[in-house]
C-alpha positions as CSV (number, residue, x, y, z in Angstrom):
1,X,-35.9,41.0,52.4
2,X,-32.8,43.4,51.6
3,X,-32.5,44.1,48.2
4,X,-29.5,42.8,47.0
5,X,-27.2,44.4,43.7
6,X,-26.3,41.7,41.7
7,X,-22.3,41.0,40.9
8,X,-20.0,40.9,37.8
9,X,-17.9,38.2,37.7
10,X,-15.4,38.4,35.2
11,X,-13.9,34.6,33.8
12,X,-10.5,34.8,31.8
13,X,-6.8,33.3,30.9
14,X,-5.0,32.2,28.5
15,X,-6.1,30.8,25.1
16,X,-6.9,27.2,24.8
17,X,-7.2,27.4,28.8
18,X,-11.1,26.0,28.1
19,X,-12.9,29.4,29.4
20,X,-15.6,28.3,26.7
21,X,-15.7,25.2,28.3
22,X,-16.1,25.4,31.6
23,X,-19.0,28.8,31.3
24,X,-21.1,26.5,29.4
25,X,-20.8,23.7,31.3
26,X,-21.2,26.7,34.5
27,X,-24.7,28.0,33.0
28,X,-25.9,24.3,32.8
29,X,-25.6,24.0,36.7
30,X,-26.3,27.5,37.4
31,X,-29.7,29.1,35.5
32,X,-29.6,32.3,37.6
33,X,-26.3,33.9,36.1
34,X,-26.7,36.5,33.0
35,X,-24.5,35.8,30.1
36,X,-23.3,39.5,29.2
37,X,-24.2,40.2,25.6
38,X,-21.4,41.8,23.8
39,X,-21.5,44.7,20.9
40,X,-20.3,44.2,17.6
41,X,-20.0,46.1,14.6
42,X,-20.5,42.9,12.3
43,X,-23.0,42.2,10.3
44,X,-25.8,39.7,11.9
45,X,-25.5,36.4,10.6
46,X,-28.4,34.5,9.9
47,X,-30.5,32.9,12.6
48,X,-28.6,35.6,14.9
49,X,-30.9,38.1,17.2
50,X,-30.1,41.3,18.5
51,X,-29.8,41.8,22.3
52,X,-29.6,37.6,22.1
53,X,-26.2,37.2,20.0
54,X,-25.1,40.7,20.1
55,X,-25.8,43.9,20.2
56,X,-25.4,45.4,16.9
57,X,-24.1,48.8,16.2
58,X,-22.1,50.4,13.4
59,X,-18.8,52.0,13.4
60,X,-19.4,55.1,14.1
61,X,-21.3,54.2,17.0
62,X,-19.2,52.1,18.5
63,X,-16.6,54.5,17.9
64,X,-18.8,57.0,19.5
65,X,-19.9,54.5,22.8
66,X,-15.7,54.7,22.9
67,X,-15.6,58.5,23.5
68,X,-18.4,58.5,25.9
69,X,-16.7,55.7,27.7
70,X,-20.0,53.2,27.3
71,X,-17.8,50.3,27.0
72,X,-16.4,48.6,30.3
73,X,-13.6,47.0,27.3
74,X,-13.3,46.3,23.9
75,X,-11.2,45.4,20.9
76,X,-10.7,45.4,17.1
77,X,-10.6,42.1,15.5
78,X,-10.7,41.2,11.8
79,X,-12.0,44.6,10.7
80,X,-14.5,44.8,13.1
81,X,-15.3,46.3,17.1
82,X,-16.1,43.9,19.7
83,X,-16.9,45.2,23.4
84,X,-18.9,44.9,26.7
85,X,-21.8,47.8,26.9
86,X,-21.9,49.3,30.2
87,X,-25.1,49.8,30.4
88,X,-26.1,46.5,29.9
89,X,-24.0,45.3,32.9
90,X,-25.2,47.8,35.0
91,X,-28.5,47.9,34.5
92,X,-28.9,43.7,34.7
93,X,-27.0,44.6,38.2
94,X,-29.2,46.8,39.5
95,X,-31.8,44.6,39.0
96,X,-29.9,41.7,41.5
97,X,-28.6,39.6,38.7
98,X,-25.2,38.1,38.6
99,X,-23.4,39.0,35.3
100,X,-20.8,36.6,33.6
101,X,-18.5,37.6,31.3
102,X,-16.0,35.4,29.7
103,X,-12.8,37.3,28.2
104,X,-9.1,37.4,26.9
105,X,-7.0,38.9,29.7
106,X,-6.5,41.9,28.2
107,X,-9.8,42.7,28.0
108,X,-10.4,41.4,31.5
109,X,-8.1,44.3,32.7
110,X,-9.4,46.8,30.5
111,X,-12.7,46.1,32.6
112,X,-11.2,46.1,35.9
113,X,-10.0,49.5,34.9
114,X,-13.3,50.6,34.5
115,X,-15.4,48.4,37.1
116,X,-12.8,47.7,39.7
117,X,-15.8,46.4,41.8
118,X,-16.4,43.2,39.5
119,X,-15.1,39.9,40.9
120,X,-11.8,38.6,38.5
121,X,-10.9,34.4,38.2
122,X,-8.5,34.2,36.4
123,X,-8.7,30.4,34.7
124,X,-4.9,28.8,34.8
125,X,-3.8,25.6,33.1
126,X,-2.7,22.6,35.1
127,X,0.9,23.2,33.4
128,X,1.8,24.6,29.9
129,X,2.6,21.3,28.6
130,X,-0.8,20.4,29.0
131,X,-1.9,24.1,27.7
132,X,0.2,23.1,24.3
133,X,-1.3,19.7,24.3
134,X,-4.8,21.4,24.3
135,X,-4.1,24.1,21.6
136,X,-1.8,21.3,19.4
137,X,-5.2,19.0,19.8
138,X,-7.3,21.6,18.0
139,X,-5.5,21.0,14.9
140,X,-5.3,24.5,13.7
141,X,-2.7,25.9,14.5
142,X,0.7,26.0,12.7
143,X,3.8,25.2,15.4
144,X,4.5,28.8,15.3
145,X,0.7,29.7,16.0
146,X,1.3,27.3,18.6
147,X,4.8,28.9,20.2
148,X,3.1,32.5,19.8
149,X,0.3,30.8,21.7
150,X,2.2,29.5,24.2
151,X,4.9,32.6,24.9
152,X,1.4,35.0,25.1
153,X,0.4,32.4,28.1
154,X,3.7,32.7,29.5
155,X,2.9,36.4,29.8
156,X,-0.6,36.6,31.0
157,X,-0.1,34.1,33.8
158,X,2.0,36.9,35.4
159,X,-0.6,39.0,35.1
160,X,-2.8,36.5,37.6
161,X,-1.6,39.1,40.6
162,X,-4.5,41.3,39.1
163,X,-7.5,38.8,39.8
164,X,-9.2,38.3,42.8
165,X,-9.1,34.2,42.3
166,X,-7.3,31.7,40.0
167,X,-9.1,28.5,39.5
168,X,-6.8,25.4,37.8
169,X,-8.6,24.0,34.9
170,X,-7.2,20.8,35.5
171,X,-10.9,18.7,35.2
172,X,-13.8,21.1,33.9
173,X,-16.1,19.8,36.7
174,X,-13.8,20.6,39.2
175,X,-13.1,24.2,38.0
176,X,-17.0,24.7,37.7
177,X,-17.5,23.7,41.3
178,X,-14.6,26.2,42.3
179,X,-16.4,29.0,40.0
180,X,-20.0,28.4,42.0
181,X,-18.0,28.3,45.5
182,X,-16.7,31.6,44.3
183,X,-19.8,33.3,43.1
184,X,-21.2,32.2,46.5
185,X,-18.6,33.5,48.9
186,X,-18.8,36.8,47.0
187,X,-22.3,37.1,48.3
188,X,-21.5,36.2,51.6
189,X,-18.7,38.3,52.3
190,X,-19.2,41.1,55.0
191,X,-18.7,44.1,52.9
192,X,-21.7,43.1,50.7
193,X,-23.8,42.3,53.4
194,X,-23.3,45.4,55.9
195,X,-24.2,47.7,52.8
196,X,-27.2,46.2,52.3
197,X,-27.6,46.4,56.2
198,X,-26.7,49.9,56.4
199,X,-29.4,50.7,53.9
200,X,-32.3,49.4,55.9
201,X,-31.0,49.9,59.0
202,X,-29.9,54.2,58.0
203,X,-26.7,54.1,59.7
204,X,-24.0,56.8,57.6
């Protein structure tokens, strides 16, 4: 059997798009993806684990996995350092898992930067009337939460020329069914398999 390095495939869009939504109702269907754990420099709330909820690090070294580059992305948020650990990712790769990671776009670019060989779906709306309806539903956000919200959408659905795939979020199980053809395909597609080939077979 050819040994086979497992995939990152990197889920994002705009706020109130239902990202949340449609990975959990993804890792219902499908038990064999890996959830990537993030890294945070809060402090573990109770009934949390570490290396289940987070990884838990302090400041300074976070700050120090950012100069060494040990972060495929990260932010600041509320006082605190969020990010996705490299090594994690790479080592649940090399082992022929799948990795899922659900982001913010920004994020999701600050990965491709520094994994270009992920796989990026970018999750759109149907329309962003039915984006506002979704983030008015909520019922917490004032209406200029709600315009920033919406204006920020504007601008990261022309960033979708930067993912390999846009999936419509119109009806979750729809979108989860696109997401699974996806992560199939990507294993399917010639360039994956010849490498493997290659290996076994010692052509340069």
């Amino acid at each position: 059997m050819i040994e086979e390095k497992g995939i990152l495939f990197v889920l994002s869009g705009p706020s109130g798009v239902g990202k949340g939504t449609v990975r959990k109702a993804l890792f219902e269907k499908d038990t064999a993806l890996q959830y990537s754990i993030s890294m945070t420099t809060r402090q573990k709330r109770a009934g949390e684990q570490e290396a289940v909820d987070y990884f838990y690090r302090t400041k300074d070294e976070f700050k120090s996995m950012i100069e060494e580059n040990q972060l495929l992305e990260y932010a600041e948020y509320v006082g605190n350092y969020y990010g996705t650990p490299r090594k994690y990712v790479e080592e649940t790769l090399a082992k022929g898992n799948d990795v899922f990671l659900e982001i913010e776009v920004q994020g999701a670019l600050q990965v491709k930067e520094n994994f270009p060989e992920g796989v990026f779906v970018f999750l759109s709306p149907p329309s962003l009337e039915e984006l506002k309806n979704r983030i008015v539903s909520r019922g917490t956000e004032s209406d200029a939460l709600v315009t920033n919200r919406l204006q920020a959408a504007k601008d990261e659905i022309q960033l979708m020329d930067a993912y390999d795939y846009v999936v419509v979020n119109d009806q979750v199980d729809k979108a989860v069914e696109k997401v699974q053809a996806i992560v199939k395909s990507e294993h399917c597609k010639r360039e994956r398999v010849a490498k493997q080939y290659k290996k076994v077979l010692e052509v340069e």
